[in-house]
N, C-alpha and C positions, 0 to 999 in steps of 0.2 A: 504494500500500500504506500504510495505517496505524499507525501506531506501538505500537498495542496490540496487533496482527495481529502484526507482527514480536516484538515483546517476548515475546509466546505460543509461535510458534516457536521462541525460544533458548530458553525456560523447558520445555519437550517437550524437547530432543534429548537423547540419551542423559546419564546424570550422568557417566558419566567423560569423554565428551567436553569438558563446562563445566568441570571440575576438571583436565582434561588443558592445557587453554588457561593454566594457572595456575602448569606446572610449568618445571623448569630448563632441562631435556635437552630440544633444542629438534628433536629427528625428535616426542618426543610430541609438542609443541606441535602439529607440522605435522599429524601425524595425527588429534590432536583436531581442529583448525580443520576440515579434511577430510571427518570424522562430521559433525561441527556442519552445514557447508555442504552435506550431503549432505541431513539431516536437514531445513535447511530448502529445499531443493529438493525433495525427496520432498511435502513439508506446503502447498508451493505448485503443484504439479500435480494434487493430488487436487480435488475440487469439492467447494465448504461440503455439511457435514451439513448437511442440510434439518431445519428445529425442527418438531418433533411439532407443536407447537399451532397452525401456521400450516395453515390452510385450503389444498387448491391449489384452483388457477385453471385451469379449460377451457382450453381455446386453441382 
């Protein structure tokens, strides 16, 4: 996985998750990290959008 690839995925997951990871009371914490992790497992099992411009290939 590349680092641009991940950084994308935190930058998606829900905003109160990222702002929950920030707070004092540490059940939110847990339950942001949780969305978070959630969010980038959901973002990792789906297959890349396919880009418009790219031709496909026969097989």
């Amino acid at each position: 996985m590349e680092h641009d690839s991940l950084a994308d995925m935190i930058l998606t997951a829900p905003a109160w998750a990222r702002i929950g990871l920030t707070m004092r009371d540490e059940t939110m914490r847990e339950r942001a990290a949780r969305a978070m992790a959630q969010s980038i497992l959901e973002r990792m099992g789906s297959p890349p959008e396919a880009d418009r411009d790219q031709l496909p290939l026969p097989l």
